[in-house]
N, CA, C and O atoms as CSV, one atom per row, in Angstrom:
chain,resi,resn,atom,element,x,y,z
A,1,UNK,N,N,21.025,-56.253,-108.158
A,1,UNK,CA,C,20.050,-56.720,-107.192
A,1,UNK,C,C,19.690,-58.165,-107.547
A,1,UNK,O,O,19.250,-58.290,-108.690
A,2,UNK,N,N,19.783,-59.318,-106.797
A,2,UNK,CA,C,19.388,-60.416,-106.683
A,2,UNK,C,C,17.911,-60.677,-106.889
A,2,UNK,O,O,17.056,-59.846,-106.582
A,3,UNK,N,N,17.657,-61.775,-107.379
A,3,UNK,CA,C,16.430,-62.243,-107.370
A,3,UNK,C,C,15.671,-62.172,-106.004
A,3,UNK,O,O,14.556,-61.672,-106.159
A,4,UNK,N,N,15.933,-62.508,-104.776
A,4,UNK,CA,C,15.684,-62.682,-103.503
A,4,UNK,C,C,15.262,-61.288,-103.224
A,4,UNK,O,O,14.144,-61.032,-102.777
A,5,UNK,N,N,16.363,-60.176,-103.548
A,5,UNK,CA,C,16.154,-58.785,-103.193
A,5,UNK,C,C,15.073,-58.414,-103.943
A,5,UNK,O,O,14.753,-57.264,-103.641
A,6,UNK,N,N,14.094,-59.066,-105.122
A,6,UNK,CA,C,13.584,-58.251,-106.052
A,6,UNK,C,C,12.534,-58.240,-105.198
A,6,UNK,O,O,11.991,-57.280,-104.651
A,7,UNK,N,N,12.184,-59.957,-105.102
A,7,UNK,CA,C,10.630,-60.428,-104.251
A,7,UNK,C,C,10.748,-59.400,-103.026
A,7,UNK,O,O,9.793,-58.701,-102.690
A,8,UNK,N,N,12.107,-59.358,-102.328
A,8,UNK,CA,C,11.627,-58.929,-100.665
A,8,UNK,C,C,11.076,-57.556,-100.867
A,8,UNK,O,O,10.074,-57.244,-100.223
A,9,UNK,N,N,11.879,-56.294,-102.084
A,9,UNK,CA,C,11.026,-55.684,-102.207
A,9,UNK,C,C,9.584,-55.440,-102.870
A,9,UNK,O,O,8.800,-54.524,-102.623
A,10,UNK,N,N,9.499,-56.066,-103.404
A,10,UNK,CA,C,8.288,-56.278,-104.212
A,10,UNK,C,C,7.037,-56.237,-102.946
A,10,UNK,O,O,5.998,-55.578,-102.915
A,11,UNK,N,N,7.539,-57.108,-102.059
A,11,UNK,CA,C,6.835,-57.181,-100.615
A,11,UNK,C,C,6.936,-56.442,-100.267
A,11,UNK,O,O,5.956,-55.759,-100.566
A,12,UNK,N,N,7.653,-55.870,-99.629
A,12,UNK,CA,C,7.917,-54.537,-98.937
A,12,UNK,C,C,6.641,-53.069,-100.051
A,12,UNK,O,O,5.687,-52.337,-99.787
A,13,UNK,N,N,7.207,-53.291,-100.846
A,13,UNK,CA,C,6.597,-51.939,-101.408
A,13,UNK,C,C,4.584,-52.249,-101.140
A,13,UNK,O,O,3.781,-51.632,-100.440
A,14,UNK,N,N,4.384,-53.568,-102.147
A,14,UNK,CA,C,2.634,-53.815,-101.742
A,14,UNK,C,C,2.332,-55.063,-100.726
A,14,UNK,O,O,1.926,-56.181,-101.045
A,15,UNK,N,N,2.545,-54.723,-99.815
A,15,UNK,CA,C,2.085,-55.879,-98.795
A,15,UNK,C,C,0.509,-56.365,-98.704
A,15,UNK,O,O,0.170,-57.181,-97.847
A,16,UNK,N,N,-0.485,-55.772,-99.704
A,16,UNK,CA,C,-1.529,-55.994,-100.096
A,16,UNK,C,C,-1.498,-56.891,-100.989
A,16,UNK,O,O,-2.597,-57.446,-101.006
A,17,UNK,N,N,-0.570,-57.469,-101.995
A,17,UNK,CA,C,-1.126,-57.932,-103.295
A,17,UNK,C,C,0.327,-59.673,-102.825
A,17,UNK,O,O,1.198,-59.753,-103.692
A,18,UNK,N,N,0.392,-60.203,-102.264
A,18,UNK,CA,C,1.340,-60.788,-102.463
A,18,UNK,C,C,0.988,-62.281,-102.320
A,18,UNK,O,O,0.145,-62.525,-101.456
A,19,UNK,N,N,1.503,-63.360,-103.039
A,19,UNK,CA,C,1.113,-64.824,-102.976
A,19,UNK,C,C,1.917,-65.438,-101.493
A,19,UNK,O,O,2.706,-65.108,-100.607
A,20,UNK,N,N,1.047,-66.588,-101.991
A,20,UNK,CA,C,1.762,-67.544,-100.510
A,20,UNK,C,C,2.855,-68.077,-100.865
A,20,UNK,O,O,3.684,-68.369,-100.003
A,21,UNK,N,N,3.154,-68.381,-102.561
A,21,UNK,CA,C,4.431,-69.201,-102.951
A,21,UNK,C,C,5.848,-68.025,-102.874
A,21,UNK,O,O,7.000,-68.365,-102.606
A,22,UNK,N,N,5.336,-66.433,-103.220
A,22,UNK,CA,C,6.345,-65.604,-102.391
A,22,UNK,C,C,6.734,-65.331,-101.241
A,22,UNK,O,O,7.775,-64.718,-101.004
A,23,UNK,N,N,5.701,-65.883,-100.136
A,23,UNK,CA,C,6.339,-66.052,-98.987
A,23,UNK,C,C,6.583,-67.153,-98.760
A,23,UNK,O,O,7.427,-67.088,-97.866
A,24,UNK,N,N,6.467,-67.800,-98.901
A,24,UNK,CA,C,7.038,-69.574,-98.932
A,24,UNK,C,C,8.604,-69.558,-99.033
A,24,UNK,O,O,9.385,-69.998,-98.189
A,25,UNK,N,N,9.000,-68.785,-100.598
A,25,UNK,CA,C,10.102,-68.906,-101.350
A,25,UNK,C,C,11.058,-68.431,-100.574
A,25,UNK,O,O,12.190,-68.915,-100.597
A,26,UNK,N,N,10.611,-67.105,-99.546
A,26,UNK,CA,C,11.745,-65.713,-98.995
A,26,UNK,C,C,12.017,-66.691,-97.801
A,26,UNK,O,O,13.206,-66.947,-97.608
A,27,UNK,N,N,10.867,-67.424,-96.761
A,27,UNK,CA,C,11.174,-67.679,-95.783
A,27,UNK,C,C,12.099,-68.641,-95.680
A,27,UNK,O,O,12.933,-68.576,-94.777
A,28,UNK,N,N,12.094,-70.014,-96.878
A,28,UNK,CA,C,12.747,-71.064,-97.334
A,28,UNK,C,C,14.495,-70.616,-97.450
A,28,UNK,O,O,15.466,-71.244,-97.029
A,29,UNK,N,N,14.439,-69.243,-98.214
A,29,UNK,CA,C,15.566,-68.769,-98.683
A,29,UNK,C,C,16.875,-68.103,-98.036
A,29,UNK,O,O,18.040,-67.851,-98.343
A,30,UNK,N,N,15.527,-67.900,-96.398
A,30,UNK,CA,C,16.535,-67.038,-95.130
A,30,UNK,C,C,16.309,-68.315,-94.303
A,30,UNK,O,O,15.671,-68.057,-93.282
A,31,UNK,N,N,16.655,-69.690,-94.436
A,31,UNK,CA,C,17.071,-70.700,-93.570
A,31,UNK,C,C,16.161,-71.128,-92.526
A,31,UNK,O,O,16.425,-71.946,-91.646
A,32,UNK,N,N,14.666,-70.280,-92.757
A,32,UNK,CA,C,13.138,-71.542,-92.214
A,32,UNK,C,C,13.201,-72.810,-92.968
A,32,UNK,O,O,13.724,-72.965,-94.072
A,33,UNK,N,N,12.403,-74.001,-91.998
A,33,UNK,CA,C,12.579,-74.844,-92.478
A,33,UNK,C,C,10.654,-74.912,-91.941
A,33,UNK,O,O,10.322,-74.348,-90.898
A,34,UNK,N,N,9.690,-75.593,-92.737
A,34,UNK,CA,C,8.395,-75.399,-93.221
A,34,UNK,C,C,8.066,-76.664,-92.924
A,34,UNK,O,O,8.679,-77.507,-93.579
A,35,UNK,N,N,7.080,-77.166,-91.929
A,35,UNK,CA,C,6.158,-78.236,-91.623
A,35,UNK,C,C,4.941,-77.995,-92.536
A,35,UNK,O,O,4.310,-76.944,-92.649
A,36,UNK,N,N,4.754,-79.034,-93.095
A,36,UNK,CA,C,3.415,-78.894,-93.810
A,36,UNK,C,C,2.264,-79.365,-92.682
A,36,UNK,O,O,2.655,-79.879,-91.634
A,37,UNK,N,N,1.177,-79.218,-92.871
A,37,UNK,CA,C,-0.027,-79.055,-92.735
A,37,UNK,C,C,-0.589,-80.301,-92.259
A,37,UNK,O,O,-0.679,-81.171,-93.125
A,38,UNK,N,N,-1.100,-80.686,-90.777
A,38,UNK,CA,C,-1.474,-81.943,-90.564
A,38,UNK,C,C,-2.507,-82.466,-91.336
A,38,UNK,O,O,-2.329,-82.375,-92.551
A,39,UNK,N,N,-3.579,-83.010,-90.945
A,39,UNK,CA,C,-4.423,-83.668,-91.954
A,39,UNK,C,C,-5.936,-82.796,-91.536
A,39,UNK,O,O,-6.491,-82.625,-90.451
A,40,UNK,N,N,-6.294,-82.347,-92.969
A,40,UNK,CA,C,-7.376,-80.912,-92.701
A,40,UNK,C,C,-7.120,-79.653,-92.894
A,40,UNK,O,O,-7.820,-78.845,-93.504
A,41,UNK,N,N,-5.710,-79.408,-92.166
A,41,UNK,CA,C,-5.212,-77.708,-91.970
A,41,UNK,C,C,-4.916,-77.676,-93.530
A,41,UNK,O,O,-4.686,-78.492,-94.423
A,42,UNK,N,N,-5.116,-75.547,-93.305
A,42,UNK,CA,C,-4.128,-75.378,-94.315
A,42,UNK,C,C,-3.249,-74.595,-93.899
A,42,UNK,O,O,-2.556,-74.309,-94.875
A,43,UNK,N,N,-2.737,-73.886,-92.660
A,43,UNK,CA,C,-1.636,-73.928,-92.343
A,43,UNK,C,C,-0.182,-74.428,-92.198
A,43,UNK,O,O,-0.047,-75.648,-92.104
A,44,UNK,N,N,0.731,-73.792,-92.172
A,44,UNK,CA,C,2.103,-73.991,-92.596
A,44,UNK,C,C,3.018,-73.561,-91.510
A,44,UNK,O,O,2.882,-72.440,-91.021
A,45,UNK,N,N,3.901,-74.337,-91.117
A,45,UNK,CA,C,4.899,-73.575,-90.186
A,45,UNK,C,C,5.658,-73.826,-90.136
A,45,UNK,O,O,6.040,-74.995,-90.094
A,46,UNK,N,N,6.673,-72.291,-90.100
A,46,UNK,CA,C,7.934,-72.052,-90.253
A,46,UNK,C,C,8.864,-71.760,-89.203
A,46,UNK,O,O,8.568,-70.937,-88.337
A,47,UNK,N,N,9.913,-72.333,-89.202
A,47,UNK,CA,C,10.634,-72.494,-87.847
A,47,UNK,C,C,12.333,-72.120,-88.433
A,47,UNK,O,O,12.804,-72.484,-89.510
A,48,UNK,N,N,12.964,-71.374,-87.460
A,48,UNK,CA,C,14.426,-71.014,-87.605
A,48,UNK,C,C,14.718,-70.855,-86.299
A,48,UNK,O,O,13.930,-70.027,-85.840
A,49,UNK,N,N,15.661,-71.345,-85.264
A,49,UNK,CA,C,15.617,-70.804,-83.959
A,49,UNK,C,C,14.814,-70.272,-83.356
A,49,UNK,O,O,13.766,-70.870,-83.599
A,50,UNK,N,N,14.636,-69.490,-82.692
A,50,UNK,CA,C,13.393,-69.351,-81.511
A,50,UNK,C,C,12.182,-68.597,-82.670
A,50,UNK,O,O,11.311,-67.868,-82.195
A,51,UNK,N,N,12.237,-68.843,-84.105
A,51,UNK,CA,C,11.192,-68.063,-84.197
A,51,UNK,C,C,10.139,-68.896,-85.247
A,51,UNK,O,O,10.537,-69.680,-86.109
A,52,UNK,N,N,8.991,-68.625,-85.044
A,52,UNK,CA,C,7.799,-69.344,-85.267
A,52,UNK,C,C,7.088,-68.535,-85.874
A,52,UNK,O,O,6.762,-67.487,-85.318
A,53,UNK,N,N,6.691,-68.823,-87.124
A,53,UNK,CA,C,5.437,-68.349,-88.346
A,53,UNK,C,C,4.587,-69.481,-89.039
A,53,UNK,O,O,4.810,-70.554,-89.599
A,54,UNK,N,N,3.575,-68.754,-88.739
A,54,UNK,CA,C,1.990,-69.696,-89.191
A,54,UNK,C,C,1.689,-69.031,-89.942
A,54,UNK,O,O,1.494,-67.849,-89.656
A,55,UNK,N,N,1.538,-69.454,-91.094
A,55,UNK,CA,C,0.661,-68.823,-92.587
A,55,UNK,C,C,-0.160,-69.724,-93.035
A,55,UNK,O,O,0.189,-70.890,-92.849
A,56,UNK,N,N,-1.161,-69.537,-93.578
A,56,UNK,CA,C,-2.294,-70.032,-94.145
A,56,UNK,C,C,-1.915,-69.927,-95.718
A,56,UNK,O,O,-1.561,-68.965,-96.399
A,57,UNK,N,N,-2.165,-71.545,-96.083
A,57,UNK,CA,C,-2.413,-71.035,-97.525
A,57,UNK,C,C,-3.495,-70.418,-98.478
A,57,UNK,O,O,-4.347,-71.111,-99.035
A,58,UNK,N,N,-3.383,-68.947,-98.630
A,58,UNK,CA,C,-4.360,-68.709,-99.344
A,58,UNK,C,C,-3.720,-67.578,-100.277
A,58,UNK,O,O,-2.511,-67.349,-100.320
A,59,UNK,N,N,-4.551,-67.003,-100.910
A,59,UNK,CA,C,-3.788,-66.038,-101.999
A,59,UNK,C,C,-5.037,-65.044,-102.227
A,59,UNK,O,O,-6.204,-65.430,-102.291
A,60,UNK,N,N,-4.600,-63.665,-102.342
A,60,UNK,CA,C,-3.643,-63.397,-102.151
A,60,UNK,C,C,-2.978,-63.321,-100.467
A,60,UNK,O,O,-3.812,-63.574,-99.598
A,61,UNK,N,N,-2.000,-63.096,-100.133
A,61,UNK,CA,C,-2.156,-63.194,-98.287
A,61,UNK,C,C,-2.476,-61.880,-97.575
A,61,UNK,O,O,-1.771,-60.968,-98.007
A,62,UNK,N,N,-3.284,-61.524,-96.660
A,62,UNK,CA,C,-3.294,-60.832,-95.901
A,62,UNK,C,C,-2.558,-60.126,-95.476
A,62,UNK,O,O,-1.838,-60.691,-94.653
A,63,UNK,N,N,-2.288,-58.873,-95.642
A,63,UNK,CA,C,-1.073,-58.045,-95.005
A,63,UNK,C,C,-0.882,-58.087,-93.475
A,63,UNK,O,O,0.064,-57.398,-93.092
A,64,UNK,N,N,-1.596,-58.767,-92.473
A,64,UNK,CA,C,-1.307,-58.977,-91.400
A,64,UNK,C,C,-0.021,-60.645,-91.345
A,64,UNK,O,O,0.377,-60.780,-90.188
A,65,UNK,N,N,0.369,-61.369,-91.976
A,65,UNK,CA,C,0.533,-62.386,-92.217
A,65,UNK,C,C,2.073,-61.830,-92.956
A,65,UNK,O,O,3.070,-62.547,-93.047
A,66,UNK,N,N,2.008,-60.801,-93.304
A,66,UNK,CA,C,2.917,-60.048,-94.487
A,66,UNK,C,C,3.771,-59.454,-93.956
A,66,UNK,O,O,4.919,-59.719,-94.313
A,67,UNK,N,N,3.554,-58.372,-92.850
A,67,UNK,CA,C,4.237,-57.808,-92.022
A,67,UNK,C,C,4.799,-58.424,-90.920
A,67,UNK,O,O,5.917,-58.162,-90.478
A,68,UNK,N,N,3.889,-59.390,-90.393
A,68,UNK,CA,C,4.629,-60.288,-89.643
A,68,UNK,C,C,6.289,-61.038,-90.385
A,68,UNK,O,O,7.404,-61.032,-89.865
A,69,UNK,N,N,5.850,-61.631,-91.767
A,69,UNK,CA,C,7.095,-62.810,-92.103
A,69,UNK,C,C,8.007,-61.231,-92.379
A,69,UNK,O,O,9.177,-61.584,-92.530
A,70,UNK,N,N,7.941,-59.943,-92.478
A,70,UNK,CA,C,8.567,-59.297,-92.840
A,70,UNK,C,C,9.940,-58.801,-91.563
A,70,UNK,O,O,11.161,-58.666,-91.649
A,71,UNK,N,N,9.015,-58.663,-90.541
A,71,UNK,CA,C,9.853,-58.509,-89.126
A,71,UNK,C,C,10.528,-60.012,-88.625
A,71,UNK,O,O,11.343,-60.104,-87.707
A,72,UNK,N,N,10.082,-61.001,-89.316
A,72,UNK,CA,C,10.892,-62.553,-88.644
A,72,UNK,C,C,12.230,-61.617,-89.811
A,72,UNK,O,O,13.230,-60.976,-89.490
A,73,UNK,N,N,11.734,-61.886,-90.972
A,73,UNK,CA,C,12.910,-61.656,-91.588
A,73,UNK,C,C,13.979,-60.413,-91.207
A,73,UNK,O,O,15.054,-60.366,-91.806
A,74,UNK,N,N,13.766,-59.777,-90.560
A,74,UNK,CA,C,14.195,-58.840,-90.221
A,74,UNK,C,C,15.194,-58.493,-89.303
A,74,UNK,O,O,16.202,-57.790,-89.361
A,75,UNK,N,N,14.287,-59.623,-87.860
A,75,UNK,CA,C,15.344,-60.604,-87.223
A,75,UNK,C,C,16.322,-61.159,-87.315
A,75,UNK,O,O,17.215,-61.235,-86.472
A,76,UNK,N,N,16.269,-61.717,-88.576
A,76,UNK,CA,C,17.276,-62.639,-89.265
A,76,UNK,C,C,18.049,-61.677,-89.692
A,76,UNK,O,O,18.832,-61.616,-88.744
A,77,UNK,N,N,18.386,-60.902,-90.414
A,77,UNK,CA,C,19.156,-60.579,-91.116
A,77,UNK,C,C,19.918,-59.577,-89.797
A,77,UNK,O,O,21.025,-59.145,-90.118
A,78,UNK,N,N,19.522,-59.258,-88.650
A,78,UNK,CA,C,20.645,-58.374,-87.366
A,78,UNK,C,C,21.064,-58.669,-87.094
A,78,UNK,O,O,21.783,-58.103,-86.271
C-alpha cells in the first residue's frame, strides 16, 4: 500500500479527525491544481476539470468538507 493509499484511508476510516495539509496533499496528488486565498480569505480552491472544491483552512476539518473532497476524488478515479 502506497503512501497516498495510507492517508486516503486514514480519511476514509475517521472523517472526524483529519488536517487541512491531508487534504491539501490527496487533492494535489489526484491532479487539482489549488488557488490560494485572495487577500483576507482563508479559503482555498481546487480545480481539475469541471470540478470545484472550497476548503477552508482550519484544523481539524469538518467532516462535511471531508466527504465532499472524498466523492471529487471519487470522480476522479471512474
Amino acid at each position: 500500500m502506497t503512501k497516498r493509499e495510507k492517508i486516503l484511508e486514514k480519511i476514509k476510516q475517521n472523517p472526524r479527525n483529519v488536517s487541512f495539509d491531508d487534504l491539501d496533499r490527496i487533492l494535489r496528488q489526484h491532479g487539482f491544481k489549488c488557488r490560494q486565498p485572495g487577500s483576507g480569505s482563508s479559503h482555498y480552491t481546487y480545480l481539475k476539470d469541471d470540478i470545484r472544491i472550497t476548503l477552508p483552512k482550519q484544523n481539524p476539518m469538518r467532516p462535511v468538507y471531508v466527504k465532499m473532497t472524498l466523492k471529487a476524488i471519487e470522480e476522479i478515479e471512474e
